[in-house]
C-alpha positions as CSV (number, residue, x, y, z in Angstrom):
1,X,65.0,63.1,5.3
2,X,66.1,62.5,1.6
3,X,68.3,59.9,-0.4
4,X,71.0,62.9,-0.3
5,X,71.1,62.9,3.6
6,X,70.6,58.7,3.7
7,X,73.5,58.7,2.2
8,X,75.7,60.4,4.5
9,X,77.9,58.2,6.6
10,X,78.8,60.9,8.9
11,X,75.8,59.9,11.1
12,X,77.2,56.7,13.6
13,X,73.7,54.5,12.6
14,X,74.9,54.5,9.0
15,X,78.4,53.5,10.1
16,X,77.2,50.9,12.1
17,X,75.0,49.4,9.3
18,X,78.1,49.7,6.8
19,X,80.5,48.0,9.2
20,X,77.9,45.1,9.6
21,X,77.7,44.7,6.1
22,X,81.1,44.9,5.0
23,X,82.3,42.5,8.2
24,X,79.5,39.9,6.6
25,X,81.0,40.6,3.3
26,X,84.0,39.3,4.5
27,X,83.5,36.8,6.7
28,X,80.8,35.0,4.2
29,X,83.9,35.3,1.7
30,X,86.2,33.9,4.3
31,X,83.3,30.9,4.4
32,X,82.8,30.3,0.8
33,X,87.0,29.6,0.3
34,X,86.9,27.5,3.9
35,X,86.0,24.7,2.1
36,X,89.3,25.0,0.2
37,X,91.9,24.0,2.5
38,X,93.2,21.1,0.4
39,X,96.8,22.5,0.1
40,X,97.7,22.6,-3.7
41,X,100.7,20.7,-5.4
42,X,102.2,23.5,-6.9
43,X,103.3,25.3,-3.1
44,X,105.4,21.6,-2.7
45,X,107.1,21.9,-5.8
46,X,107.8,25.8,-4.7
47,X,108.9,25.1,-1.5
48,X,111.2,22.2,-2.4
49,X,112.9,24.7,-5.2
50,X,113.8,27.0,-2.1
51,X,114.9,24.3,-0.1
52,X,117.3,23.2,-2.6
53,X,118.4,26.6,-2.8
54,X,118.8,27.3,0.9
55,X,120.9,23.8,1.6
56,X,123.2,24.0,-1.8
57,X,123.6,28.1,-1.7
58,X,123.2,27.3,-5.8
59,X,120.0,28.3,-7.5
60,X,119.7,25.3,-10.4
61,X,118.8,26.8,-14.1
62,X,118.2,23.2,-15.1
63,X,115.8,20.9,-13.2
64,X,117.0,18.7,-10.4
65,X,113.9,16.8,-9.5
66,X,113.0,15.2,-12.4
67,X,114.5,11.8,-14.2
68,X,112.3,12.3,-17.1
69,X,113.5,14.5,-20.1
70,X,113.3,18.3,-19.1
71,X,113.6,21.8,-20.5
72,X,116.8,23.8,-20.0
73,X,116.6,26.1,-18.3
74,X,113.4,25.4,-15.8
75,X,112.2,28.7,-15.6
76,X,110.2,28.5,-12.3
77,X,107.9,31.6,-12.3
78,X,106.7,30.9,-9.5
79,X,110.5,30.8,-7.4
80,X,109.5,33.9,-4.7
81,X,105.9,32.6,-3.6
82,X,108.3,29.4,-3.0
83,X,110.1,31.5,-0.6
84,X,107.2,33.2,1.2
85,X,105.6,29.6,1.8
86,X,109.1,28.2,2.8
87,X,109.3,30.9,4.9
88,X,105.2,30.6,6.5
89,X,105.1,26.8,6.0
90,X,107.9,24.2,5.0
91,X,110.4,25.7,7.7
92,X,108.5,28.4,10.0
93,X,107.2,27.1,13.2
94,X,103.0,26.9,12.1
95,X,104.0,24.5,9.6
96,X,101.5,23.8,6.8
97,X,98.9,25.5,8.6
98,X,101.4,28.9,7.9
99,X,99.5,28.8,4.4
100,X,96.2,28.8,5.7
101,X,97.1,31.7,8.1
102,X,98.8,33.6,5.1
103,X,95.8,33.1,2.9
104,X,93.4,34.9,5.5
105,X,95.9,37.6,5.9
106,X,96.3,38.0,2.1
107,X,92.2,37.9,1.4
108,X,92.3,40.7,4.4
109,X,94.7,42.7,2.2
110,X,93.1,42.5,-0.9
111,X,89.5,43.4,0.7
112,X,90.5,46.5,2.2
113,X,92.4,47.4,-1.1
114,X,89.0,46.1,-2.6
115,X,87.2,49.2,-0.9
116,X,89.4,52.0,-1.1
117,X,89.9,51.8,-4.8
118,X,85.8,51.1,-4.7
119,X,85.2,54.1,-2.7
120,X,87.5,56.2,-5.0
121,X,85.4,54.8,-7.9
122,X,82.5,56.5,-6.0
123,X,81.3,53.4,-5.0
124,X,78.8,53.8,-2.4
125,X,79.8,51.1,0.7
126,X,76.4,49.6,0.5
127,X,76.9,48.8,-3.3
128,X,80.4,47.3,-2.6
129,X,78.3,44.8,-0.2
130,X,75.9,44.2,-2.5
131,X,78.0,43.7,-5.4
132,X,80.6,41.8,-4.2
133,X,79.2,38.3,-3.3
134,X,77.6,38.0,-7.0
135,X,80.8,37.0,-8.5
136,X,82.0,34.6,-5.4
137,X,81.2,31.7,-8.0
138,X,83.7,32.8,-10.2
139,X,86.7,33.1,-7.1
140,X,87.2,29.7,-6.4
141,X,90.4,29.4,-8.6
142,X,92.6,32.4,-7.2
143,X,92.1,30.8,-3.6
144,X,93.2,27.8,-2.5
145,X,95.7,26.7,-0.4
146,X,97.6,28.4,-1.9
147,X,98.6,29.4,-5.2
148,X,100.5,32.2,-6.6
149,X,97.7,33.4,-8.5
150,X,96.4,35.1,-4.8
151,X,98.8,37.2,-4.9
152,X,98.4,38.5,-8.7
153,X,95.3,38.8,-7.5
154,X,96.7,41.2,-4.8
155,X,99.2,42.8,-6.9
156,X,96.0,43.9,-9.4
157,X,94.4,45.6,-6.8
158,X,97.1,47.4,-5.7
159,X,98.0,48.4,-9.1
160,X,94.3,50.0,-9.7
161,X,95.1,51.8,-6.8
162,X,97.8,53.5,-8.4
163,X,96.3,53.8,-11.8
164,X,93.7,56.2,-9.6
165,X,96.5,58.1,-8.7
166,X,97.8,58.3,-12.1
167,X,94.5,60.1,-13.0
168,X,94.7,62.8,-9.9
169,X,97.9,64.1,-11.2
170,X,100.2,62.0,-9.3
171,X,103.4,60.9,-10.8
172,X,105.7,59.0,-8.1
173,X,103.1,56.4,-8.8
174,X,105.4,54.7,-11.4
175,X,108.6,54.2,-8.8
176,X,106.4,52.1,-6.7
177,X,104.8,50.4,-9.5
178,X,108.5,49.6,-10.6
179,X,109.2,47.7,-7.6
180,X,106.2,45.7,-7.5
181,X,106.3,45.0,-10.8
182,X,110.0,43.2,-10.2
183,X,108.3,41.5,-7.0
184,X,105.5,40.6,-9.0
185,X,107.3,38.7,-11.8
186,X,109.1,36.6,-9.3
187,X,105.8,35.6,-7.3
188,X,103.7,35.0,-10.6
189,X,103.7,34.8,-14.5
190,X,100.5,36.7,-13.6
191,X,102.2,39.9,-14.2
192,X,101.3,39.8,-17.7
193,X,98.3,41.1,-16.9
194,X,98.8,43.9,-15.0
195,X,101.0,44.6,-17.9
196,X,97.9,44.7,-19.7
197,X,95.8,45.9,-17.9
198,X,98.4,49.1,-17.7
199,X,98.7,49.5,-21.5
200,X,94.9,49.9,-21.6
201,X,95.0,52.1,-18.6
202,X,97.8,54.3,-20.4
203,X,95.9,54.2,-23.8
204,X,92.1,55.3,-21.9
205,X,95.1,58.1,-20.3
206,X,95.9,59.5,-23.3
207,X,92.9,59.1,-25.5
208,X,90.7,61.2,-23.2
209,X,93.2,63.9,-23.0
210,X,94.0,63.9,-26.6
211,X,89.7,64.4,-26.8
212,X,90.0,67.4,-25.5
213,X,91.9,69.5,-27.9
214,X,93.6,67.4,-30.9
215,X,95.8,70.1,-31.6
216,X,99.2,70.2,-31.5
217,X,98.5,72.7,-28.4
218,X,96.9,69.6,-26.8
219,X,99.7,67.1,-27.9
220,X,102.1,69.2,-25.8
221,X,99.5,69.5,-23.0
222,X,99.0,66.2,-22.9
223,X,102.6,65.4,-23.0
224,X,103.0,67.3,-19.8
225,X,100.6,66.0,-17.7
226,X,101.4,62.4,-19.2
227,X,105.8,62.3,-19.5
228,X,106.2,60.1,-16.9
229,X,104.0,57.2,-18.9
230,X,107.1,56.6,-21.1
231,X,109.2,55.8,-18.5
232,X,107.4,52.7,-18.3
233,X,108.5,50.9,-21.8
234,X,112.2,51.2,-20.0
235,X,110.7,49.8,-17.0
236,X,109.0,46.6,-18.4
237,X,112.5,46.1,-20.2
238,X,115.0,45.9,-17.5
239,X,112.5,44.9,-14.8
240,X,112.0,41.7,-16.7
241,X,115.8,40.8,-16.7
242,X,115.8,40.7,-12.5
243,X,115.2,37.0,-12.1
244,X,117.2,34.4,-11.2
245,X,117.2,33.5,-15.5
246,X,118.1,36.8,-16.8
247,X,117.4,37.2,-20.1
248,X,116.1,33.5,-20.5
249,X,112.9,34.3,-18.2
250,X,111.6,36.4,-21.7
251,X,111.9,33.3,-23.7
252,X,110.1,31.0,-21.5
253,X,107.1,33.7,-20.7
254,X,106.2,34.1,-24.6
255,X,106.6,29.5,-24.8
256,X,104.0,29.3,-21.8
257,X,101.8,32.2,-22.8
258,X,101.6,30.3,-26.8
259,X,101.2,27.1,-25.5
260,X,97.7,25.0,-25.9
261,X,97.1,23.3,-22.9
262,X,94.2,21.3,-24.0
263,X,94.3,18.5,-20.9
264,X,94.4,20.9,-18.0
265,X,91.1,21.8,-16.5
266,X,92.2,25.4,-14.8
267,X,92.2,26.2,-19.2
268,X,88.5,24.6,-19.9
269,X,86.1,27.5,-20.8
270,X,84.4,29.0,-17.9
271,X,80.9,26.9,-18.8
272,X,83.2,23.3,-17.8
273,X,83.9,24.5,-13.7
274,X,82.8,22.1,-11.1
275,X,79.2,24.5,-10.9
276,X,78.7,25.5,-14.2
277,X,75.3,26.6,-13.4
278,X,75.9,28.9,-11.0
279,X,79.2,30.2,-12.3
280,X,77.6,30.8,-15.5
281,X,74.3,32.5,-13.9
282,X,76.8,34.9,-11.5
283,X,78.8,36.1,-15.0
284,X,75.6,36.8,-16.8
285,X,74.3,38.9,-13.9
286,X,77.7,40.7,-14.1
287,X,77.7,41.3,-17.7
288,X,74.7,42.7,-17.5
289,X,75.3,45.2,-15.4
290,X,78.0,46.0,-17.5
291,X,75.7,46.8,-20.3
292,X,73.3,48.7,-17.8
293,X,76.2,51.0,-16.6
294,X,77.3,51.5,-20.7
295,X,74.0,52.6,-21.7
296,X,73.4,55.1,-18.5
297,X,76.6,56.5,-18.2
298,X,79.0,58.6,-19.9
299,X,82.2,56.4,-21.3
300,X,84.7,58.5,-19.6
301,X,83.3,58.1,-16.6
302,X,83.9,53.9,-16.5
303,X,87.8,54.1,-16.2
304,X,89.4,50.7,-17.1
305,X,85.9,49.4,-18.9
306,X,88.0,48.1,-21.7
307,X,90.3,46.1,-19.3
308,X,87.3,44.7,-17.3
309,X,85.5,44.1,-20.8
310,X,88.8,41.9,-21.6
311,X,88.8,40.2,-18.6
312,X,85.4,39.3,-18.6
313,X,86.2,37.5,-22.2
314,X,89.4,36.0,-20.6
315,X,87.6,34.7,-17.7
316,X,84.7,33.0,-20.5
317,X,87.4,31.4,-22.1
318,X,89.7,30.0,-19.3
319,X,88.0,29.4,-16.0
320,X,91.2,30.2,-14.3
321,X,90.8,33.5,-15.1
322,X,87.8,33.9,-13.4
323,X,89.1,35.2,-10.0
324,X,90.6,37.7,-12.2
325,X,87.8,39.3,-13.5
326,X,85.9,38.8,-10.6
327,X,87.9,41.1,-8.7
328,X,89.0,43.5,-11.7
329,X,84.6,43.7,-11.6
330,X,84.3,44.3,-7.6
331,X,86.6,46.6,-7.4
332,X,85.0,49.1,-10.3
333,X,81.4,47.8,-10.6
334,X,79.9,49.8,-7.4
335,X,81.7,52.7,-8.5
336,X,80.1,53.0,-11.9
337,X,76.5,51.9,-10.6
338,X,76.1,53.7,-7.7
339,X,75.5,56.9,-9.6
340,X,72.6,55.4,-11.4
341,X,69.1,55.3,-10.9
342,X,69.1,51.2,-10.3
343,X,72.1,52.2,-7.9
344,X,71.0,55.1,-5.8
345,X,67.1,52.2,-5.5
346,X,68.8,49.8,-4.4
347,X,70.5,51.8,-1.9
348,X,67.9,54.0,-1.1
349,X,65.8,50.6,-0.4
350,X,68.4,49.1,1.5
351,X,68.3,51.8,4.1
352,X,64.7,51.8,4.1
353,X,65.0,48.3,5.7
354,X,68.1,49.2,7.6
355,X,66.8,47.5,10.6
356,X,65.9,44.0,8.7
357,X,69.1,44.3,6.7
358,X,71.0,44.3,9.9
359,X,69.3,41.4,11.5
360,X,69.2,40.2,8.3
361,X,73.4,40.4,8.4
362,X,74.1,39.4,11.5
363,X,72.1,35.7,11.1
364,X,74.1,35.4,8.0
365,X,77.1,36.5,9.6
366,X,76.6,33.9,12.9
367,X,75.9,30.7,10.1
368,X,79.1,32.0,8.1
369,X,81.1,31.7,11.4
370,X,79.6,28.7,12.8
371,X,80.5,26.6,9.2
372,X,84.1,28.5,9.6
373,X,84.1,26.5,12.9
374,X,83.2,23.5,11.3
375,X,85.6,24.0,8.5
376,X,88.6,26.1,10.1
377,X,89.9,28.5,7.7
378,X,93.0,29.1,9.5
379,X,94.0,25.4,9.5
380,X,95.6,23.6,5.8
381,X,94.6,20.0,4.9
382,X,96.7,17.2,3.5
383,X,94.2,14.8,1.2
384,X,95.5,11.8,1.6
385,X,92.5,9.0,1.8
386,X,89.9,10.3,-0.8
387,X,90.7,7.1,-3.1
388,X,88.8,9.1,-6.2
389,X,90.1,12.4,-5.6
390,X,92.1,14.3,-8.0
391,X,94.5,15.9,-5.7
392,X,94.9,13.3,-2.9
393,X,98.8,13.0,-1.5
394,X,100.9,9.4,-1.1
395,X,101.4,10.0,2.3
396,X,101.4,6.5,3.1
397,X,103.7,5.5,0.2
398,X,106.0,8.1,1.5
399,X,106.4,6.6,5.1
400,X,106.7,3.3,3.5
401,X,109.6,4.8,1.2
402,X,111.1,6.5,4.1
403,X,111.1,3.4,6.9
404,X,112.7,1.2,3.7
405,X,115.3,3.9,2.9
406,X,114.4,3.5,-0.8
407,X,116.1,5.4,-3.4
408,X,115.7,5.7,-6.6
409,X,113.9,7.0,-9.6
410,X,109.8,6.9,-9.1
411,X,107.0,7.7,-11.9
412,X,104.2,9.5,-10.4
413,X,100.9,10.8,-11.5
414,X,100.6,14.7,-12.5
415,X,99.5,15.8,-9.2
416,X,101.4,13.4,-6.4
417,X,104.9,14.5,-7.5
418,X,105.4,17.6,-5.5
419,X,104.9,16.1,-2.5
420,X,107.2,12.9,-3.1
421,X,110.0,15.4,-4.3
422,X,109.0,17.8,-1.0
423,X,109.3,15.0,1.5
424,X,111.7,12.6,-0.2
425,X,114.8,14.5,-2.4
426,X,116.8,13.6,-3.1
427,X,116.6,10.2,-2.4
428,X,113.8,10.3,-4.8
429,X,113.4,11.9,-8.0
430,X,109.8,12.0,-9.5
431,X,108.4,11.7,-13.4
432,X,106.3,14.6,-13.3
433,X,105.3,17.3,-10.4
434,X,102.9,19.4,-12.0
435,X,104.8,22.4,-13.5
436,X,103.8,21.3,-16.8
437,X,106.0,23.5,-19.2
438,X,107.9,25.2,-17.0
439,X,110.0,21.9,-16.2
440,X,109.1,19.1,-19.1
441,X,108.9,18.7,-23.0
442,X,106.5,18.7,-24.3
443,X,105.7,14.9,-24.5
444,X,106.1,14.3,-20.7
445,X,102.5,14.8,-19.7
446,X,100.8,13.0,-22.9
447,X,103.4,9.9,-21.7
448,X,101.6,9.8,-18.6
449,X,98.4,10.2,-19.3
450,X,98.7,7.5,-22.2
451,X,100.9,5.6,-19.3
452,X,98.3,5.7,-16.4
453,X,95.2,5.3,-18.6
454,X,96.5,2.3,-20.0
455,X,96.0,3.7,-23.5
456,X,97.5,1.9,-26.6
457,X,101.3,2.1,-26.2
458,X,101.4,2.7,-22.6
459,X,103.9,0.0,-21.8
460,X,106.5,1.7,-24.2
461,X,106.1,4.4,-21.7
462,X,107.0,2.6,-18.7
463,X,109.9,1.0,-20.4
464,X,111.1,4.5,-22.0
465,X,111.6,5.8,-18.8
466,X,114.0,4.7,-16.1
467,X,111.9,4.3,-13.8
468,X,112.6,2.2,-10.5
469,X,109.1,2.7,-8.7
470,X,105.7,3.2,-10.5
471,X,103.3,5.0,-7.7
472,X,100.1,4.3,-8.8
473,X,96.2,5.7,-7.9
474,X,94.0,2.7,-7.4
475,X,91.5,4.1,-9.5
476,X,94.0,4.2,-12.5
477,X,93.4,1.6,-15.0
478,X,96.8,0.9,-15.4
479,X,97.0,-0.5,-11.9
480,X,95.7,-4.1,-12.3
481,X,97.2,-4.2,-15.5
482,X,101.0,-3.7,-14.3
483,X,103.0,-7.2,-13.1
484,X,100.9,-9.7,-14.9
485,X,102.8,-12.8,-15.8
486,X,104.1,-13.0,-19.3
487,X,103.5,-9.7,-20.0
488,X,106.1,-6.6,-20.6
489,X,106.0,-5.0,-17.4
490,X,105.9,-8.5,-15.7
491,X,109.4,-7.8,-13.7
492,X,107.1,-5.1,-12.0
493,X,105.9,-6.6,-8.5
494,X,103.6,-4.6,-5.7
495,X,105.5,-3.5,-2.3
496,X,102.8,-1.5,-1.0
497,X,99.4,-1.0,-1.2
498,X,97.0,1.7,0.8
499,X,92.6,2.6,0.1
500,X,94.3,4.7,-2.3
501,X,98.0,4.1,-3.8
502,X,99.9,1.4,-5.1
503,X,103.7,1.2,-5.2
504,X,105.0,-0.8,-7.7
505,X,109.0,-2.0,-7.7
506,X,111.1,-3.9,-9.9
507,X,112.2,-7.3,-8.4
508,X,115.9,-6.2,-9.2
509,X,115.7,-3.7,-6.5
510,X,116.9,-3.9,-3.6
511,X,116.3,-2.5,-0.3
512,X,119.3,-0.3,1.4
């Protein structure tokens, strides 16, 4: 028998190895992202936007959570994955556990997608197994509980889809691409790239046709295979003007897209993640076989290497854009090195140990399950007692605040003041809730770091603000520094006090 007939999956063995491979694929992925079940700050400052909306019938331009100075108008990007999670999680009957569920069903999505535009790469399905879990390292951004960058993620893949049917001939391609495109700028600022990744698609379009014959013969044969790409400039214009903001989302997109953000780690260079060694070693391996697949195949062959080229540039430069390129590279990788001679080895060597790659599989496959059953991918987590944590929730503070009926204004650390504002507005208003520029100016978050860090100046900052309570981490250095006698913030006196926060009121206030 020969690689040719190997290869074939009409024959039920070669299924059946396939389908083991792909289902460990899968449920190894579902494994690696278990251990992110942490829900994320930004889904309670979502969530609480909706619920505003849905008890006032009024969608604010301006921001209503906040007592600290804010920009006008709040552009909230991220307004319609708000409304799925509401939907799933703040008032559906799973509760928080809604976005764990969604997050499996939205990984299923984009893995499937994940293979059919692979297989229409040519991607053998063996290759798609082996490639895959290389870049796992590089994922970990896109997928936690959950943020709206899982569903760009999503949206990519479905758009590749489509840019394949661009290049069979297909035209009704763009209508659908319309509408997702509107979707997608509500979900996501995300949609920037598949913006861009669509210019270079339509640019790699047109180039290679224009190869063929740069005539004025080919211009107009071109031209009629290719009209239907400048009905996309139109597109992009009016689609951008369906938001809640109008023509003020435009304004806001080009301020955030400009904007240094030189204190958030999500921006670091890919070298400063939590694992740089690994992460690091998995985007070496994948630009490598990059440069094998540019030296032994033909350029017209890789469509979108300029776009995965990009993204593997934007990913070195902003670990947050990792998850991107790791899934623009999965999805086209095993389609451009199948055909090669590493690609049609390693296959070819993978079937000659089909019976050890199988066993092989399955005890992989059984220790991926059992640590999902240890750590339940289907089930959220609220972090709420790791006292050095950086995303650990006042839970305690906000029972405290609730059984005392407190009102008032309260400054909060970057990442606590979703969930005060989700649980306790309006009663409440927070200092900061982690949307960054999309809420505050620009001297907001220096204030508090300067504020919590107990750097020079930081007691201007307190008394700049009107704040009534000061929530406070316990391993902030500000927190055995606020209340001391005959000093400024001396008025300040502690009400409350857990392993992990401190709540700090003035002694003017008063208890309803």
């Amino acid at each position: 028998m020969n690689l040719h007939d190997n290869l074939r999956l009409g024959r039920y063995r070669d299924v059946r190895f396939i389908a083991i491979l792909c289902l460990t694929s899968f449920i190894a992925f579902l494994a690696y992202i278990a251990r992110l079940s942490d829900i994320t700050h930004d889904a309670f400052h979502e969530m609480a936007l909706v619920r505003f909306f849905a008890n006032t019938g009024e969608f604010p331009l301006g921001d209503v959570f906040a007592f600290t100075p804010t920009v006008y108008p709040a552009v909230h990007h991220e307004w319609g994955t708000g409304l799925v999670l509401y939907w799933v999680a703040g008032a559906g009957p799973l509760g928080l556990d809604g976005m764990a569920i969604l997050r499996v069903l939205l990984v299923a999505c984009m893995a499937l997608t994940l293979y059919r535009v692979a297989r229409n790469y040519g991607a053998h399905p063996l290759m798609i197994c082996l490639c895959a879990p290389i870049l796992f390292p590089l994922l970990w951004v896109g997928f936690a509980t959950i943020r709206a960058q899982i569903f760009t993620l999503l949206f990519l893949l479905l758009q590749m889809l489509m840019q394949q049917t661009d290049w069979q001939g297909r035209k009704i391609w763009v209508a659908w691409w319309a509408a997702m495109y509107v979707v997608w700028l509500n979900m996501h600022a995300g949609f920037v790239v598949g913006v861009g990744m669509l210019f270079f698609h339509v640019c790699e379009r047109w180039i290679i046709e224009l190869s063929r014959d740069v005539s004025m013969r080919g211009l107009r044969l071109a031209f009629g295979k290719l009209w239907h790409h400048f009905l996309l400039p139109p597109i992009l214009g009016v689609g951008i003007l369906i938001n809640p903001w109008g023509m003020l989302y435009a304004p806001y997109l080009f301020r955030a897209i400009t904007m240094s953000r030189p204190t958030m780690l999500e921006w670091q260079p890919l070298w400063m993640t939590h694992d740089s060694v690994t992460a690091m070693s998995a985007f070496g391996l994948s630009v490598l076989a990059l440069g094998y697949v540019a030296k032994n195949r033909q350029w017209t062959r890789l469509r979108g290497w300029l776009f995965c080229c990009l993204a593997a540039y934007m990913a070195l430069k902003h670990l947050r854009h990792g998850s991107i390129y790791a899934v623009v590279w999965m999805a086209t990788m095993p389609g451009w090195i199948t055909p090669t001679a590493f690609g049609r080895s390693a296959i070819a060597f993978l079937i000659g140990f089909r019976i050890s790659a199988m066993r092989a599989s399955v005890g992989i496959c059984a220790a991926c399950v059992l640590f999902i059953l240890m750590h339940p991918v289907w089930k959220s987590t609220l972090p709420a007692s790791d006292a050095d944590g950086a995303m650990v929730y006042p839970v305690g503070v906000v029972d405290y605040l609730k059984k005392q009926h407190f009102q008032g204004n309260m400054m909060t650390p970057f990442a606590s003041g979703a969930y005060v504002s989700w649980m306790c507005h309006p009663e409440v208003r927070v200092s900061i809730d982690g949307r960054y520029e999309v809420a505050y100016q620009d001297d907001v978050l220096p204030n508090h770091n300067r504020f919590y860090l107990a750097e020079p100046g930081w007691q201007s900052v307190l008394l700049g603000y009107a704040a009534d309570f000061v929530l406070v981490q316990n391993n902030f250095p500000v927190k055995d520094l606020l209340g001391q006698p005959g000093t400024e913030t001396e008025s300040w006196q502690k009400v409350y006090e857990d392993k992990v926060f401190t709540l700090f009121a003035k002694r003017s206030i008063e208890r309803s």
